[in-house]
Backbone as ProteinMPNN parsed JSONL, in Angstrom:
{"seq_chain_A": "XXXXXXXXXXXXXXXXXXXXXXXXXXXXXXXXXXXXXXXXXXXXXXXXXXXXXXXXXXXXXXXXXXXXXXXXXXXXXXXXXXXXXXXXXXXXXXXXXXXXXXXXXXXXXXXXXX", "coords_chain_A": {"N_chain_A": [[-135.969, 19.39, -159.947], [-134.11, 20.047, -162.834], [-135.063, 19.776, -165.832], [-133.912, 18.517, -168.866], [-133.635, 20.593, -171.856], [-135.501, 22.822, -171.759], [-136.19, 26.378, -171.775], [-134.738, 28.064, -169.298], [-135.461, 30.975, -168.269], [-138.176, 33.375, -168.714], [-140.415, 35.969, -169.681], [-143.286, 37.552, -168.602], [-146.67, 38.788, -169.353], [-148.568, 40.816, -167.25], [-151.039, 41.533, -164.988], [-151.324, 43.503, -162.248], [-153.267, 45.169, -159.906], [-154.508, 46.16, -162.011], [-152.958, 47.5, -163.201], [-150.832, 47.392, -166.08], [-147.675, 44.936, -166.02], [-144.691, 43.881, -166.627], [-143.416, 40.616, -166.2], [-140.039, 39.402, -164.8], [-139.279, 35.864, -165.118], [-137.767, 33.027, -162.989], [-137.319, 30.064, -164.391], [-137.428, 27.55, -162.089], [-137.838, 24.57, -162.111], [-138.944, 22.042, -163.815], [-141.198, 19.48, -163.849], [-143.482, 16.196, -164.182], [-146.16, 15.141, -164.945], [-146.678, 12.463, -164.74], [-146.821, 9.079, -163.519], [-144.999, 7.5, -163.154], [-142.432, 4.699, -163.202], [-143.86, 1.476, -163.555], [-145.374, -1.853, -163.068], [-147.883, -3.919, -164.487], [-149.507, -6.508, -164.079], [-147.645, -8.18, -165.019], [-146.251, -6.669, -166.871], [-144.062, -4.247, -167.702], [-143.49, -0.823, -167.462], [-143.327, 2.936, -168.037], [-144.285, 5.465, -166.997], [-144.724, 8.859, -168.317], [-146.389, 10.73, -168.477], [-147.122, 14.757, -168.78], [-145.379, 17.412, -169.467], [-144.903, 19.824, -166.711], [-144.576, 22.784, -165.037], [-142.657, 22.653, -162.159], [-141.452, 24.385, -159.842], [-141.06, 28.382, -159.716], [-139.773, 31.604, -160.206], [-140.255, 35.103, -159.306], [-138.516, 37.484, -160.755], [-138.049, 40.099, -161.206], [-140.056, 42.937, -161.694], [-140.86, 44.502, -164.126], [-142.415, 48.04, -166.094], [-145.278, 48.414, -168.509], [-143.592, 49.246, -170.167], [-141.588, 48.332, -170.354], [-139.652, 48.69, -168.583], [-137.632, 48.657, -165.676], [-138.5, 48.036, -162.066], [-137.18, 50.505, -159.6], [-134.615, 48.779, -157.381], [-135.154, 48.519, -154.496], [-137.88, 49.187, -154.291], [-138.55, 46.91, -156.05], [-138.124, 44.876, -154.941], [-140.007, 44.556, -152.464], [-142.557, 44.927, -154.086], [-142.697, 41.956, -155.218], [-142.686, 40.921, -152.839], [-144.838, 41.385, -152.074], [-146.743, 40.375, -154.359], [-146.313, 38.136, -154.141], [-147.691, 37.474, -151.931], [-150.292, 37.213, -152.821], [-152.421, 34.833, -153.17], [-154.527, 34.175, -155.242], [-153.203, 36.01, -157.221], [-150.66, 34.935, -157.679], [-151.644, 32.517, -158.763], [-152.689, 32.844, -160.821], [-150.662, 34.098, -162.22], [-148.818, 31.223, -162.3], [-150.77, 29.698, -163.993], [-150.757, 30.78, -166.255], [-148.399, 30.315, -167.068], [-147.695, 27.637, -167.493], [-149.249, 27.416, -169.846], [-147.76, 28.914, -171.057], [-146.113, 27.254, -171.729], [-145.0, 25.118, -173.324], [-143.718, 26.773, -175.217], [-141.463, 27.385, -174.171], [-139.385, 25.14, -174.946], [-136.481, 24.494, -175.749], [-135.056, 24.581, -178.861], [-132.641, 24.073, -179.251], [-131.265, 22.6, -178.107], [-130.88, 18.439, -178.552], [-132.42, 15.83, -177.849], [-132.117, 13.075, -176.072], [-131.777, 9.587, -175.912], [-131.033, 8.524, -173.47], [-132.323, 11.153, -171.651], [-134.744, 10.459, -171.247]], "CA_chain_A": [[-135.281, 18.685, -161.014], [-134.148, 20.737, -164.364], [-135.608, 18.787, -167.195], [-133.415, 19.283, -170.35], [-134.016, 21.149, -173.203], [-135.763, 23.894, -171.479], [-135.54, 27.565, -171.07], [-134.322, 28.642, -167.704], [-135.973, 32.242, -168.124], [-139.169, 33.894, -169.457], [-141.133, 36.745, -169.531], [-144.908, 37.422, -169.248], [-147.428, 40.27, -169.358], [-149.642, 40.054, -166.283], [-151.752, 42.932, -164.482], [-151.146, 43.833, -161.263], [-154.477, 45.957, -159.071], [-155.363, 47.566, -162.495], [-151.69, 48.107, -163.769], [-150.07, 46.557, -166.874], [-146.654, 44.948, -165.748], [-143.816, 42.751, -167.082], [-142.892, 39.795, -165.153], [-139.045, 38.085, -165.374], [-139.778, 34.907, -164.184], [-136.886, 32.233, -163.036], [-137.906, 28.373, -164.073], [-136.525, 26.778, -161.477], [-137.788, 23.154, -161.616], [-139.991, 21.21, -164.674], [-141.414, 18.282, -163.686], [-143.615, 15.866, -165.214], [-147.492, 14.508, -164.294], [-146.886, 10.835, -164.332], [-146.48, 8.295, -162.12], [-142.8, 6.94, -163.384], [-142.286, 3.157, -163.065], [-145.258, 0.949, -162.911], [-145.517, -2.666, -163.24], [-149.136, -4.082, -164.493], [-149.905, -7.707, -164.931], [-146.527, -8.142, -165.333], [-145.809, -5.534, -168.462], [-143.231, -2.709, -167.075], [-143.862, 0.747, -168.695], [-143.24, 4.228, -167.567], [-145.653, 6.82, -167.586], [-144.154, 10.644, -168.118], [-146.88, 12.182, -168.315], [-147.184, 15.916, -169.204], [-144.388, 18.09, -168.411], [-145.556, 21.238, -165.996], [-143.484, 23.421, -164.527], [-143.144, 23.0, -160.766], [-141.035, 25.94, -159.146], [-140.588, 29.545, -160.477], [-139.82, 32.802, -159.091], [-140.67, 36.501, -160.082], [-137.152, 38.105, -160.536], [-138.046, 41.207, -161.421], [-141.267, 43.455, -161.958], [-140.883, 46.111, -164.685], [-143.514, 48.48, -166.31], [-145.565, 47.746, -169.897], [-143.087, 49.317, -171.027], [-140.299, 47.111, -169.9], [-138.394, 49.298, -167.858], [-137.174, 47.999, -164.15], [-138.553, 49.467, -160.871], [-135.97, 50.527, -158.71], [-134.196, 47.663, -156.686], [-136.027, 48.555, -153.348], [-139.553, 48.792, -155.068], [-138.804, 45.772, -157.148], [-138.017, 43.369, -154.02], [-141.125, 45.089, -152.393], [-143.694, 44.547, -154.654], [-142.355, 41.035, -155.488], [-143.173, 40.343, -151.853], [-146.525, 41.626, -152.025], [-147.261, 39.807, -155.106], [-146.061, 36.51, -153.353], [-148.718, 36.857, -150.858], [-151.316, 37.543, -152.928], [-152.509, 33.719, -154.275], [-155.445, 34.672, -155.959], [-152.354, 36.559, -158.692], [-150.113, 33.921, -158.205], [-152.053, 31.192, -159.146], [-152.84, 33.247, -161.968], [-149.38, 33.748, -163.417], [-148.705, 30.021, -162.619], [-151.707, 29.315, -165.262], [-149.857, 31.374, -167.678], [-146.852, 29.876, -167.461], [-148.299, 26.599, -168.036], [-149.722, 27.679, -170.778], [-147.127, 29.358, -171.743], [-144.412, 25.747, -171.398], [-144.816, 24.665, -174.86], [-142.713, 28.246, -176.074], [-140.456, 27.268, -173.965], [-138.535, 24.404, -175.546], [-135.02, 24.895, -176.4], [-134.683, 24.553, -179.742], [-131.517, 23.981, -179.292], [-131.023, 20.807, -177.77], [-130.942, 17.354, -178.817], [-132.889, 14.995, -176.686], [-131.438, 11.807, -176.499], [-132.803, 8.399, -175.137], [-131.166, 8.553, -171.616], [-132.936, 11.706, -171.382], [-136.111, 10.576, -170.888]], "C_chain_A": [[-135.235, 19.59, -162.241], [-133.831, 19.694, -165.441], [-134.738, 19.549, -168.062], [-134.421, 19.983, -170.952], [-135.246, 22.14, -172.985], [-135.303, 25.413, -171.251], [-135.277, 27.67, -169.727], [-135.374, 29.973, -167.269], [-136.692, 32.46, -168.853], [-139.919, 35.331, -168.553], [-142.257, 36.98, -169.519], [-145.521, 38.778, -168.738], [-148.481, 39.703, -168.428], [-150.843, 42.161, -165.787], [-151.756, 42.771, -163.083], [-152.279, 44.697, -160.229], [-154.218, 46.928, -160.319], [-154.124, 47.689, -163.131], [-151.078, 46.623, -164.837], [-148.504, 46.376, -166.346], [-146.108, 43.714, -166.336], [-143.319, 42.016, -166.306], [-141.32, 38.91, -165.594], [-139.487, 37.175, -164.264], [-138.244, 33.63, -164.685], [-137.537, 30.812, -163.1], [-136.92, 27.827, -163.524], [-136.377, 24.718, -161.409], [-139.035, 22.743, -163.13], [-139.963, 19.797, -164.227], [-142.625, 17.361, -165.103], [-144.979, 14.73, -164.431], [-147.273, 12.882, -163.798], [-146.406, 10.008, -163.069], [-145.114, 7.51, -162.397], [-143.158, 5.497, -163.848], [-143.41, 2.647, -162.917], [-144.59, -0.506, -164.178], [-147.166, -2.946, -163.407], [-149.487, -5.41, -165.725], [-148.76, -8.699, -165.646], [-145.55, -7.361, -166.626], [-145.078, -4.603, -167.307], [-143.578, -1.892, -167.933], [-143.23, 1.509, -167.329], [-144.141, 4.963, -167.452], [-144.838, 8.151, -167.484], [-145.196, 11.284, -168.131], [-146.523, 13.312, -169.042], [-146.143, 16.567, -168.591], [-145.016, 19.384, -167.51], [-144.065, 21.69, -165.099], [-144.044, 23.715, -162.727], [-142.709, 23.868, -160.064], [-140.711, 26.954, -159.929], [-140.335, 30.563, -159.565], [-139.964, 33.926, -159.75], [-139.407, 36.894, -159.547], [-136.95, 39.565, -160.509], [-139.568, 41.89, -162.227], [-140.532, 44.811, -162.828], [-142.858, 46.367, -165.638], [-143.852, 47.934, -167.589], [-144.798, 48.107, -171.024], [-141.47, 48.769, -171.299], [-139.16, 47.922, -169.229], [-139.035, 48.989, -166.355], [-137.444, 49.191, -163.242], [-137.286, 49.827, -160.28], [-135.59, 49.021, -157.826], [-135.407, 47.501, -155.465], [-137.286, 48.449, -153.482], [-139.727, 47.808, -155.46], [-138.88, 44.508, -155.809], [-139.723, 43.779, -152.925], [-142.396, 44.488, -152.842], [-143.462, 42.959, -154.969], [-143.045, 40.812, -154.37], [-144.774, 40.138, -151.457], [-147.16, 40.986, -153.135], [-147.224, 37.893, -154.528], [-147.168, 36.117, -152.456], [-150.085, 36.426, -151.48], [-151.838, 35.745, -153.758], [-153.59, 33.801, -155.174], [-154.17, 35.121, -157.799], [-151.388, 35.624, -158.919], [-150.457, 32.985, -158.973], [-152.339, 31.57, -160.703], [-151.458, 32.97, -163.292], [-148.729, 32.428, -162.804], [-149.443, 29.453, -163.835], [-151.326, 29.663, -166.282], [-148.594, 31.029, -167.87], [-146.484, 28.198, -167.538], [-148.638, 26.479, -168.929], [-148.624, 28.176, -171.955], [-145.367, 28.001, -172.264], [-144.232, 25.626, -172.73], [-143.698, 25.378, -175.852], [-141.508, 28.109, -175.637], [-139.442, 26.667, -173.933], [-137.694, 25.352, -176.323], [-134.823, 24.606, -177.433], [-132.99, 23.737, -180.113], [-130.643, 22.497, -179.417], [-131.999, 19.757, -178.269], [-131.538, 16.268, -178.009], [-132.562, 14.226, -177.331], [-131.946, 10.672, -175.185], [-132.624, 8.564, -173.762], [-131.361, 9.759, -171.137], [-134.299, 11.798, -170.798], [-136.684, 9.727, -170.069]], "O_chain_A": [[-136.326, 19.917, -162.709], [-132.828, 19.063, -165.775], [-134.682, 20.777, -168.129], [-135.631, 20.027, -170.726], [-136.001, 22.307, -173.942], [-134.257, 25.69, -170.663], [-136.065, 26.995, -169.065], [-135.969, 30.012, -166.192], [-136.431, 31.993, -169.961], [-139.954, 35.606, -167.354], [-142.733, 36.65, -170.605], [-145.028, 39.597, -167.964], [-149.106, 38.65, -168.555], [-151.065, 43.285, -166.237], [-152.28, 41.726, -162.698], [-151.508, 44.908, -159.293], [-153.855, 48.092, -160.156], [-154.44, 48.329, -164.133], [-150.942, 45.432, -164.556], [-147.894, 47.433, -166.18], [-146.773, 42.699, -166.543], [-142.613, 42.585, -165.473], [-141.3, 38.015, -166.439], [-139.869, 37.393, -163.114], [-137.789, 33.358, -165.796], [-138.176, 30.358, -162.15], [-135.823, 27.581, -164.026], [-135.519, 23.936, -160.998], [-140.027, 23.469, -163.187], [-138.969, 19.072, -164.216], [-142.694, 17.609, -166.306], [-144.783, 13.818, -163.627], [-147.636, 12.328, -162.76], [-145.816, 10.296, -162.028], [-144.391, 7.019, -161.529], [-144.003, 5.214, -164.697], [-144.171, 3.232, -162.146], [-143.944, -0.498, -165.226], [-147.883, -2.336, -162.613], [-149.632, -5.531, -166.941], [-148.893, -9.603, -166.471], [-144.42, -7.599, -167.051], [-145.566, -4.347, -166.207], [-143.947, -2.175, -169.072], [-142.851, 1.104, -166.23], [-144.989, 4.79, -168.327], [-144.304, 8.395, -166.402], [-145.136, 12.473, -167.815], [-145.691, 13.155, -169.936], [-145.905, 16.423, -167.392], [-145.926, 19.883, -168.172], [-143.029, 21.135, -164.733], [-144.953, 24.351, -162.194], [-143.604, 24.399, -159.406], [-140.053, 26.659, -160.927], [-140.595, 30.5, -158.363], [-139.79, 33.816, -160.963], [-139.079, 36.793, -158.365], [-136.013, 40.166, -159.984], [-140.058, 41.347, -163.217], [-139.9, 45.764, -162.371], [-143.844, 45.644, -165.784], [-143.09, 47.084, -168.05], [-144.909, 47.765, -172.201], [-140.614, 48.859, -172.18], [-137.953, 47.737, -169.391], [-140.191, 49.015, -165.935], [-137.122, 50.379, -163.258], [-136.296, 49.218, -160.685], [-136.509, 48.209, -157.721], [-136.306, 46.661, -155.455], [-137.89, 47.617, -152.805], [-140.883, 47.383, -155.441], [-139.576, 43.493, -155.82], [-140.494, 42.821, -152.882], [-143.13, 43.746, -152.189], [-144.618, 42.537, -154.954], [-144.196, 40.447, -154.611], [-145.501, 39.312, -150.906], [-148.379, 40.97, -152.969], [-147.959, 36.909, -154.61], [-147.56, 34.978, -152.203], [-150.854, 35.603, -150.983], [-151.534, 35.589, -154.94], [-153.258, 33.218, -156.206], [-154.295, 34.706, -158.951], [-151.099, 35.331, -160.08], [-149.702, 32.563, -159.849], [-152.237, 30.765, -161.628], [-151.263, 32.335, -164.328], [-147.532, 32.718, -162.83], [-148.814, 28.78, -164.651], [-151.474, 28.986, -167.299], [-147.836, 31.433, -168.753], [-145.374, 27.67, -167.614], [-148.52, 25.323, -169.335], [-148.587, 27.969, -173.168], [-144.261, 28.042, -172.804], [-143.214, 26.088, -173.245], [-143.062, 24.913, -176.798], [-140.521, 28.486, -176.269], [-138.494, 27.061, -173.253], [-137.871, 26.326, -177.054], [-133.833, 23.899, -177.248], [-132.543, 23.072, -181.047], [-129.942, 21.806, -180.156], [-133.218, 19.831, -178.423], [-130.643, 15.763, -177.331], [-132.515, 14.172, -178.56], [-132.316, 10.867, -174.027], [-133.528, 8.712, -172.941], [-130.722, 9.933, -170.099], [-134.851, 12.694, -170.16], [-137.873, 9.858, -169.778]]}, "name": "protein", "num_of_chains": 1, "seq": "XXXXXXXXXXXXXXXXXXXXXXXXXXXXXXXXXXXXXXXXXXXXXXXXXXXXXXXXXXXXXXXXXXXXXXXXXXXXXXXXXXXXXXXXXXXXXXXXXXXXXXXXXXXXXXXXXX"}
């Protein structure tokens, strides 16, 4: 689901076996902790919850100094970072952390938004 009034795209500084590297990362999906609809006692409510971001993808690995590996290296190491969950889980934590930065400014939230 793409929740308004989010970025689509971000960047983050991660470390790789020992190596400083730049991550583009695609937000593909924000969701949102709660349990939705709930009836209780007869009161209706909602719950939303916290938003978190549930799918992403690493688009591209460049160095600390922000320049792009080659294509063939870049889909490569992407793969090898995919396996590794120990680093994933990592830059998931940072990009949780990092959600809050990533409101759009831009947009207007409006009631049947939410």
């Amino acid at each position: 689901m793409r929740k308004k009034g989010y970025a689509t795209h971000t960047t983050i500084d991660a470390v790789w076996k020992g190596e400083d590297v730049v991550l583009d990362i695609d937000i593909l999906s924000i969701g949102e902790t709660g349990i939705g609809p709930y009836e209780f006692w007869g009161a209706k409510g909602y719950d939303h919850g916290n938003d978190v971001i549930d799918e992403w993808a690493i688009t591209q690995v460049m160095d600390e100094a922000g320049n792009p590996l080659p294509k063939d290296a870049n889909k490569a190491l992407i793969k090898e970072m995919e396996l590794d969950d120990k680093f994933m889980d990592s830059v998931d934590e940072m990009l949780q952390d990092k959600l809050a930065d990533l409101v759009d400014d831009r947009y207007d939230e409006k009631e049947d938004d939410l």
